[in-house]
C-alpha positions as CSV (number, residue, x, y, z in Angstrom):
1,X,-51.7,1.5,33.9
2,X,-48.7,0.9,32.3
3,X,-50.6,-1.2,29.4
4,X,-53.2,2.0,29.3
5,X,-50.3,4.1,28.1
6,X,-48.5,1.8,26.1
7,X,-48.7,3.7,22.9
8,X,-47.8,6.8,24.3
9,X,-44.8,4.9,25.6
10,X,-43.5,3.7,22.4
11,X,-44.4,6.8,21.0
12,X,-42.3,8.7,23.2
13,X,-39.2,6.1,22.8
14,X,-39.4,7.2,18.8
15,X,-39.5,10.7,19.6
16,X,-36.3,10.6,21.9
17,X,-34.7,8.0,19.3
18,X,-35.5,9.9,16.3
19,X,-34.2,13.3,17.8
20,X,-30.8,11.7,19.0
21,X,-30.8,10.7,15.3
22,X,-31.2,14.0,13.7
23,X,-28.0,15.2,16.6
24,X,-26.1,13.1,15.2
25,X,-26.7,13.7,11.5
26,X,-26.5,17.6,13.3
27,X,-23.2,16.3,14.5
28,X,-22.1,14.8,10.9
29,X,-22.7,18.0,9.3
30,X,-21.1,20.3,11.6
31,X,-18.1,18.1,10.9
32,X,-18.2,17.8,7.4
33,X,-14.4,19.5,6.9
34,X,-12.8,18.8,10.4
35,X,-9.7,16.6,9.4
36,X,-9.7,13.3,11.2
37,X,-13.2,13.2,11.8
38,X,-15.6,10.0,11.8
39,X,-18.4,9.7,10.6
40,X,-21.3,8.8,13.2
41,X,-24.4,6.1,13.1
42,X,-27.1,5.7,15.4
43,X,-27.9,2.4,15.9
44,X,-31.5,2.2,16.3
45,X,-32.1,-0.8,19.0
46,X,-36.4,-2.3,18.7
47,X,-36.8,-3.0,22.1
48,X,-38.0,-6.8,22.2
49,X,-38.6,-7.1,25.8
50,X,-42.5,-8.6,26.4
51,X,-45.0,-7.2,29.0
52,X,-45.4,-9.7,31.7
53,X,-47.3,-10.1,34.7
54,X,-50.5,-12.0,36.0
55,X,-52.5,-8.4,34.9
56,X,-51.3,-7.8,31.4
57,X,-53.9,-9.5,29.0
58,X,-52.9,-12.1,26.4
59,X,-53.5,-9.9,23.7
60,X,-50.8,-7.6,24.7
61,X,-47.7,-9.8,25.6
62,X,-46.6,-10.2,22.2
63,X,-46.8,-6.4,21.3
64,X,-43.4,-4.6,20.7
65,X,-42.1,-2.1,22.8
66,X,-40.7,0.6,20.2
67,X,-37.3,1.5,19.7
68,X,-34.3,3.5,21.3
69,X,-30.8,4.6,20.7
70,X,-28.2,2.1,22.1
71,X,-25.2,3.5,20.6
72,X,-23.9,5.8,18.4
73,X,-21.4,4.0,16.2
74,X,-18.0,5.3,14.2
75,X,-17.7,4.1,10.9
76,X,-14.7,3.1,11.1
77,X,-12.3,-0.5,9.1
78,X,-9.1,-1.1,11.6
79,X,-7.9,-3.5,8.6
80,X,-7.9,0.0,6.3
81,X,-6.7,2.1,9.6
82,X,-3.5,-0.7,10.1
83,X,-3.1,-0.2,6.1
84,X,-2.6,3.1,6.2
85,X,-0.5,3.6,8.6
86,X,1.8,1.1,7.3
87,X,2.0,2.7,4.1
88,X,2.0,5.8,5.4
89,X,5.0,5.1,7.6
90,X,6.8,3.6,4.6
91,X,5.8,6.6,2.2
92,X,7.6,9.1,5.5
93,X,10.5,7.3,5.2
94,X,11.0,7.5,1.6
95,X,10.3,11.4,1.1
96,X,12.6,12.0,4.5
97,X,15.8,10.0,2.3
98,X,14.4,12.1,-0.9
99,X,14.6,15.4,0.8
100,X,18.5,14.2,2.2
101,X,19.5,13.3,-0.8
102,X,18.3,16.5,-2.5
103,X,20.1,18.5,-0.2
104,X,23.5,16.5,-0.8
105,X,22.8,16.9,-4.4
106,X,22.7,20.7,-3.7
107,X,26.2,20.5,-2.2
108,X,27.9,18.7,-5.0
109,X,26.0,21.4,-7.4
110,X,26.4,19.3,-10.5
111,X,25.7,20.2,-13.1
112,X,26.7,23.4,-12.6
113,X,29.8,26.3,-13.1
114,X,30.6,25.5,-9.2
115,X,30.1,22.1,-9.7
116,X,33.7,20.2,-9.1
117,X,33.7,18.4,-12.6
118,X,34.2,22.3,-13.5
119,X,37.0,23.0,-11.4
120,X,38.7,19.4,-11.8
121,X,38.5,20.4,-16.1
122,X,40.3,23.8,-14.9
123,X,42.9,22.0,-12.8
124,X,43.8,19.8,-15.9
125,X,43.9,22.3,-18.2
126,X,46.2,24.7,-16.4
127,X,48.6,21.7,-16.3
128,X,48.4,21.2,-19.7
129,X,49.1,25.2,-20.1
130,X,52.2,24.7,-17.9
131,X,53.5,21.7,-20.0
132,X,53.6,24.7,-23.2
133,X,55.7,27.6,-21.0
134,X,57.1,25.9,-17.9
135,X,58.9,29.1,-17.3
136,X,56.1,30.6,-17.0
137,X,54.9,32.5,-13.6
138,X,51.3,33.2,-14.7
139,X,50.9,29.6,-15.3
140,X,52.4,28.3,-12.4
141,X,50.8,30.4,-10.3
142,X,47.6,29.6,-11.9
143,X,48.2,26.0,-11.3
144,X,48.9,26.6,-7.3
145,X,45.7,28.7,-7.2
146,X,43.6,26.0,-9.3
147,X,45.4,23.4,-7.2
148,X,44.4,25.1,-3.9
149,X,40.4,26.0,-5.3
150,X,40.3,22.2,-6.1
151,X,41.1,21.4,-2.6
152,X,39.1,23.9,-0.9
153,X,35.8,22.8,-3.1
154,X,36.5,19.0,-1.3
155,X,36.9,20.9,2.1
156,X,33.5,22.4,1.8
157,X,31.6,19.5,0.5
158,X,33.2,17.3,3.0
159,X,32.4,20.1,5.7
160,X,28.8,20.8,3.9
161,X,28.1,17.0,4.7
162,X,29.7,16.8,8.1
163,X,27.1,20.0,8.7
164,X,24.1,17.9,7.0
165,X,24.9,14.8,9.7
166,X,25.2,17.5,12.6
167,X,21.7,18.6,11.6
168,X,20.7,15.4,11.2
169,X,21.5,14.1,14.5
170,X,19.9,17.9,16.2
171,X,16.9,16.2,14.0
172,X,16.9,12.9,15.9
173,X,16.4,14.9,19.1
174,X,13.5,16.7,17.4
175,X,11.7,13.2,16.4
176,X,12.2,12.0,19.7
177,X,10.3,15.1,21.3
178,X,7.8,14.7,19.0
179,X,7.4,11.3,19.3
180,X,7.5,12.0,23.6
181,X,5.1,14.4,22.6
182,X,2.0,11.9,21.2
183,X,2.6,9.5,23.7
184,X,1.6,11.9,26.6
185,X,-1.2,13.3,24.0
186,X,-2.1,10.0,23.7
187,X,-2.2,9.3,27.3
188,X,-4.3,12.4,28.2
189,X,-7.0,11.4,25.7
190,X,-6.6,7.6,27.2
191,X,-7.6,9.3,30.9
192,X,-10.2,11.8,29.5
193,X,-12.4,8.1,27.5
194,X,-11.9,6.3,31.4
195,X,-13.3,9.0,33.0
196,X,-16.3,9.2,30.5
197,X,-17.0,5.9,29.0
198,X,-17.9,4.1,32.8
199,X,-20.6,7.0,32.9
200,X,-21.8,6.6,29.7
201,X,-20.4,9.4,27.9
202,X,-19.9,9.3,23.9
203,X,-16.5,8.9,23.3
204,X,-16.2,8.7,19.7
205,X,-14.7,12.3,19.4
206,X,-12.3,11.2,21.3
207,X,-11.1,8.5,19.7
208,X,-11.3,10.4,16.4
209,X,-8.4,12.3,18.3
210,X,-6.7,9.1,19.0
211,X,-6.7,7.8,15.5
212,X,-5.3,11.0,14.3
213,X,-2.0,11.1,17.1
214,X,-1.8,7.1,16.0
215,X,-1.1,8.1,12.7
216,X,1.1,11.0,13.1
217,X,3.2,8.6,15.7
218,X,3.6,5.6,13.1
219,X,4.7,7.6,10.6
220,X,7.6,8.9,12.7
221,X,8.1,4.9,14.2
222,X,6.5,1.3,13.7
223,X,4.9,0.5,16.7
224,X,2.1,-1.8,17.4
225,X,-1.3,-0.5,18.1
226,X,-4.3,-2.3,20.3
227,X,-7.6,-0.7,21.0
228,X,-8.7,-1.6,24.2
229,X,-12.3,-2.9,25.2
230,X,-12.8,0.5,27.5
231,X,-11.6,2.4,24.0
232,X,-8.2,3.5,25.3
233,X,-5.0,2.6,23.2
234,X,-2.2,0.6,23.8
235,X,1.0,2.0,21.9
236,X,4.1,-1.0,22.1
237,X,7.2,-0.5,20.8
238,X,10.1,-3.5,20.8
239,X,8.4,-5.9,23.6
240,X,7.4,-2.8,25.8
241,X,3.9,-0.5,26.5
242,X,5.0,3.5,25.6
243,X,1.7,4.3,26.5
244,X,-2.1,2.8,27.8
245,X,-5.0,4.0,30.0
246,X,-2.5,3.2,33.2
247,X,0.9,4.2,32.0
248,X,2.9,5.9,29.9
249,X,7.1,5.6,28.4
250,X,8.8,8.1,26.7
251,X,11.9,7.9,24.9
252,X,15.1,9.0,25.5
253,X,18.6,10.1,24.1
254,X,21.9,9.3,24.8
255,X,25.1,10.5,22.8
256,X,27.8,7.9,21.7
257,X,31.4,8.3,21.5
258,X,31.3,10.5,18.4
259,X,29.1,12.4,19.9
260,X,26.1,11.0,18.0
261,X,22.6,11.0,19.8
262,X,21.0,7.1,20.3
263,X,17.6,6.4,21.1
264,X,17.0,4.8,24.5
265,X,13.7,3.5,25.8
266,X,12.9,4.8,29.4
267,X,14.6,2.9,32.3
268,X,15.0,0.8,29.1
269,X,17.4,-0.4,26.3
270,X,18.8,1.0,23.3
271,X,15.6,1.4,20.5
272,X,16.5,-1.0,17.8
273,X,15.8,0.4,14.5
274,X,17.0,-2.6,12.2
275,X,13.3,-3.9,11.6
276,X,12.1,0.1,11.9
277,X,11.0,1.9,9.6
278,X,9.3,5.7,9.3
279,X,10.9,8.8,9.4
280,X,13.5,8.4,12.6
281,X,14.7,5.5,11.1
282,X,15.5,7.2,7.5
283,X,16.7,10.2,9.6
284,X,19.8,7.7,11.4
285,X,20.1,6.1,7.9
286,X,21.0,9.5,6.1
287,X,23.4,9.9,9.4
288,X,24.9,6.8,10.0
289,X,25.0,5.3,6.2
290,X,24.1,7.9,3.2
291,X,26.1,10.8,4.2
292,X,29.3,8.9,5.7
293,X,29.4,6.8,2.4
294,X,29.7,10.4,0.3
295,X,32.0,11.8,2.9
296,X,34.4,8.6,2.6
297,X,33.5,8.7,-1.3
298,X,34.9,12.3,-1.2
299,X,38.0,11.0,0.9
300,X,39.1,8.4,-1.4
301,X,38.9,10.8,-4.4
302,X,41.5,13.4,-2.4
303,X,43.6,10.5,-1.2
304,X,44.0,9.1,-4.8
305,X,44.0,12.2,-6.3
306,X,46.8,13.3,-4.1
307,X,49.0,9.8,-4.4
308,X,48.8,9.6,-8.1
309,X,49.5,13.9,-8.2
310,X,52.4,13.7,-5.9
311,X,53.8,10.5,-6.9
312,X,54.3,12.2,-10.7
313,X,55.4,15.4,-8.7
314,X,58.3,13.7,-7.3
315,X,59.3,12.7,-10.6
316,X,60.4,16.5,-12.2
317,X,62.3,19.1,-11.3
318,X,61.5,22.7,-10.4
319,X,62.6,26.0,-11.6
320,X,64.7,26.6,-9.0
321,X,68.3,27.3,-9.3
322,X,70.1,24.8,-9.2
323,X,66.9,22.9,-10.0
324,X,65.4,20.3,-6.9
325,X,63.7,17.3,-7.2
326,X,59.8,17.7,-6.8
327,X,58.3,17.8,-3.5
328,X,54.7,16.8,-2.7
329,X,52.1,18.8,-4.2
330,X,48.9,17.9,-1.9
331,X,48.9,17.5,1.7
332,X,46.3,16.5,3.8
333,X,44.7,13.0,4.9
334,X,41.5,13.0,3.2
335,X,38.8,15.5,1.1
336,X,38.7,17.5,5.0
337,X,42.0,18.5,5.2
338,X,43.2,18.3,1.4
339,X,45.5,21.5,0.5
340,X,48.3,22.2,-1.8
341,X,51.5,22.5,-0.3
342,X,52.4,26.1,1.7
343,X,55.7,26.2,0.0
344,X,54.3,25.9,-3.3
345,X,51.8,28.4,-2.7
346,X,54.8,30.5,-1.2
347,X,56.7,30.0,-4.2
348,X,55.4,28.4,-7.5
349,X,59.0,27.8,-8.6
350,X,58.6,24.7,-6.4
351,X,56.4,23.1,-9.0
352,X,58.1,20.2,-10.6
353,X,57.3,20.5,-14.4
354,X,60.4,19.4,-15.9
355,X,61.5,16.0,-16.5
356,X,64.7,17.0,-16.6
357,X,65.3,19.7,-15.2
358,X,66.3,21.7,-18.5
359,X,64.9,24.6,-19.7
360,X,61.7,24.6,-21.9
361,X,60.9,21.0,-20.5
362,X,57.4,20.7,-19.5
363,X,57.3,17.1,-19.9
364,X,56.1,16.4,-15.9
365,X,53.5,18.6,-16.1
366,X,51.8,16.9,-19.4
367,X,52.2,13.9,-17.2
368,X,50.4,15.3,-14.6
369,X,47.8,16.6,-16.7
370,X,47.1,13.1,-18.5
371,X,46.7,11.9,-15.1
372,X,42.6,12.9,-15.8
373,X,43.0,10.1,-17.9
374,X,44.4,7.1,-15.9
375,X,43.3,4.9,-13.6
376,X,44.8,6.5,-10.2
377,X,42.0,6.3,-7.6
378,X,40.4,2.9,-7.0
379,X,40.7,1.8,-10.5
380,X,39.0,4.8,-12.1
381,X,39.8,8.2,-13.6
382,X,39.6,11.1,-10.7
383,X,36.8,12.5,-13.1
384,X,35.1,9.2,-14.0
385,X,35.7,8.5,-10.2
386,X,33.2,11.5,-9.4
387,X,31.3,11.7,-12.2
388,X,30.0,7.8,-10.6
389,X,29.9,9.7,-7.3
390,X,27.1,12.1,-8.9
391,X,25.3,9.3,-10.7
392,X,25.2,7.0,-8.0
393,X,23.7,9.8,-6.3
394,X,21.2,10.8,-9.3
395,X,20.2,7.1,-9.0
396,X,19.9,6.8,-5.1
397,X,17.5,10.1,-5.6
398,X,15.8,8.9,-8.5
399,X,14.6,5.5,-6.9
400,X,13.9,7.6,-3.5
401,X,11.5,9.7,-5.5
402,X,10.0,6.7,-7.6
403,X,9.1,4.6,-4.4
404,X,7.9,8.3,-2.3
405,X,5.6,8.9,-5.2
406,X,4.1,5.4,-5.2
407,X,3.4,5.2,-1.9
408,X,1.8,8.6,-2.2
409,X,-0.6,7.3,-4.8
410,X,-1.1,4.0,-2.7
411,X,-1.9,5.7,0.7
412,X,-4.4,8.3,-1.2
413,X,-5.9,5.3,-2.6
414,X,-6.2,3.9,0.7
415,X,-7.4,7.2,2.4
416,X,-10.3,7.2,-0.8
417,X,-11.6,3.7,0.5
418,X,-11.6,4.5,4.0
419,X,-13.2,8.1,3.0
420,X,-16.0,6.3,1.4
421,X,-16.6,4.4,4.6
422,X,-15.6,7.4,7.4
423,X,-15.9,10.2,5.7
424,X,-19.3,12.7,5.7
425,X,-21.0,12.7,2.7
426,X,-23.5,15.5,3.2
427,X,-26.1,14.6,0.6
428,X,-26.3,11.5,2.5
429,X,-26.6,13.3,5.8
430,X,-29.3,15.3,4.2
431,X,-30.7,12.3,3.2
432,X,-31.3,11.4,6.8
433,X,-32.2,14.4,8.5
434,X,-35.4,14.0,5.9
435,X,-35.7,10.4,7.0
436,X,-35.5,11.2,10.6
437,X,-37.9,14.3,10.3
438,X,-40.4,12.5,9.1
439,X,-40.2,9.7,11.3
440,X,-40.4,11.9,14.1
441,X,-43.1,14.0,12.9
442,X,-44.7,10.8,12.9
443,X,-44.0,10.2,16.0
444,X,-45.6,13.4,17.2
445,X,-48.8,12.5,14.9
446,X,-49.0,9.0,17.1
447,X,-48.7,11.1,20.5
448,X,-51.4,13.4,19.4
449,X,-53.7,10.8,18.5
450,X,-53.5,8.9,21.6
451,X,-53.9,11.8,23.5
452,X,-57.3,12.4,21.5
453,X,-58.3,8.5,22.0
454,X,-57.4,9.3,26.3
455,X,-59.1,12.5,26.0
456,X,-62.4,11.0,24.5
457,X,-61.9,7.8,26.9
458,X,-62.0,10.3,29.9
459,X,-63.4,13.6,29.3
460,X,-66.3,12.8,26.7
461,X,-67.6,9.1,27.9
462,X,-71.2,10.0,30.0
């Protein structure tokens, strides 16, 4: 019997092949704009297995069997997929130390009227004034007040950056959630493809979900990524599995003596981040190196500002009566603590600005004032010392933003390639659906003939 309805057979195999064809072109369509999607393929299989038997005649043995729908495939390059993610990760790291740097950049507000090259030209300059009426209240006073707004503007941007880190580290914590976050993401999609994939379930869906939680993870760490032969992932980071279709790791946190959060594996050791790279790892670099190196930048500017101001101080004499010898001016170990002295600001007739102590000599406040001038804090001016704070700074951004922006242009053209090959192009898809139509109609057309050749076989045969 079976080599009576042969025909129909194959015809039927075309008809169930075809329309599994145009679902999945269906499929293709419908997901057109769904971010992360792949695009789908049947793979048409001709079945090639011959008739056999003692009653199947010669003629017959050789003839093809049709066709069918062995899988439906994901058009998908790993080598493009490992690309991108490497890129990627490198192009997250740069744009997290862009926007850190930006935001220290807001805090030393240069150029600007609040800007401390402003107020370090306005603590000069009421020296100067000083040095031309040293008897003078107004000035002195406006010397102790400049004096005192000079150290205050270090306080806050030492303060502004101690902040920054404290964020920073809260930041760490929120990396690692996230992080925690994909891996049991990951693992849930990981159960959901074992449960299918044994039964025969199409699991390409899901894997489009995987790709897109691989992604988001390597941009935040590097981590090494295996697809299994069931379709699963396996996620390893430094030696150990965070995540397969059995198990799953998370990371945790631990603070250090200053209070600073590490990254722990699970039941595991400290996350080493020397050969990491991604967002976490430019996240502890802006903690642990950028914003300490402006903070102790900041520090040795107070200190040698304060050495080189108070070792001039103790040179003159004040206004008192009988005039004293000149006391310090600053106090304070560093750009956190850097104040002018409470007795000066008590009373400004503590200000040294004689050299000798006779009236109308202002001769130790000039020398103070052409302090801006001299080499007092590690071999610089104080103002030449922070102007190459700033343009270190303007540099360290500048390169930040020149590597961010070429890795943007790398990864989109990276993303194009792989678009080309996973994306959905719908005039193609249209293309298809035509090609599959017809085939199918055709396949109708050959049911409805044999059914004629049966029906005059049977029915019409006297």
């Amino acid at each position: 019997m079976r080599t009576i309805f042969l025909g129909l057979e194959i015809a039927r195999k075309a008809l169930q092949a075809h329309q599994a064809a145009m679902n999945v072109t269906s499929h293709n369509i419908a997901n057109a704009n769904t971010p992360g999607y792949t695009r789908q393929v049947p793979h048409l299989l001709q079945e090639t297995v011959p008739l056999s038997g003692l009653f199947v005649p010669p003629h017959l043995k050789n003839v093809g069997l049709g066709t069918d729908v062995d899988e439906i495939r994901r058009m998908r390059d790993e080598f493009l997929d490992l690309q991108i993610r490497q890129e990627s990760r490198t192009g997250a790291y740069w744009n997290t130390i862009d926007k850190g740097l930006e935001q220290i950049e807001v805090i030393f507000g240069e150029p600007g009227e609040s800007g401390l090259s402003q107020i370090f030209d306005r603590f000069w300059n009421t020296w100067q004034e000083l040095a031309k009426s040293p008897e003078s209240q107004a000035s002195r006073v406006l010397v102790a007040e400049t004096g005192s707004l000079l150290a205050q503007a270090l306080n806050h941007a030492y303060m502004q950056l101690e902040t920054q880190r404290n964020e920073l580290n809260e930041e760490v914590a929120i990396k690692v959630q996230e992080v925690n976050n994909y891996i049991q993401q990951i693992y849930d999609l990981n159960q959901q493809i074992v449960r299918i994939a044994p039964a025969g379930g199409n699991i390409n869906d899901y894997k489009d979900q995987l790709d897109v939680l691989v992604e988001n993870l390597s941009k935040v760490l590097t981590v090494q990524v295996k697809e299994n032969q069931n379709g699963t992932y396996t996620i390893v980071l430094q030696g150990r599995i965070l995540v397969n279709d059995r198990e799953r790791s998370f990371l945790s946190l631990s603070p250090n003596a200053s209070g600073m959060y590490e990254v722990f594996l699970e039941n595991g050791p400290r996350v080493d981040f020397t050969y990491q790279n991604g967002e976490l790892k430019a996240i502890l670099d802006l903690r642990d190196v950028v914003v300490p190196k402006y903070q102790e930048a900041l520090d040795t500017l107070a200190r040698g500002l304060k050495e080189a101001v108070n070792g001039v101080h103790a040179q003159g004499f004040t206004l008192e009566e009988p005039p004293q010898r000149g006391g310090d001016f600053f106090i304070g170990d560093g750009a956190k603590d850097l104040a002018v002295s409470p007795e000066i600001l008590e009373n400004p007739e503590k200000i040294a600005a004689s050299l000798s102590g006779a009236p109308g000599d202002g001769g130790n406040a000039l020398a103070i004032a052409r302090l801006r001038s001299q080499p007092v804090v590690s071999g610089s001016t104080p103002d030449d010392f922070y102007r190459g704070i700033v343009s270190r700074l303007g540099v360290e951004r500048e390169e930040a933003q020149r590597i961010a922006k070429n890795q943007e242009l790398l990864v989109q053209q990276l993303e194009n390639r792989r678009e080309s090959i996973s994306g959905v192009s719908l005039d193609e898809e249209m293309t298809n659906l035509i090609r599959y139509q017809y085939a199918y109609q055709a396949a109708s057309l050959l049911v409805r003939t044999i059914d004629e050749m049966l029906d005059t076989l049977v029915n019409r045969i006297r």
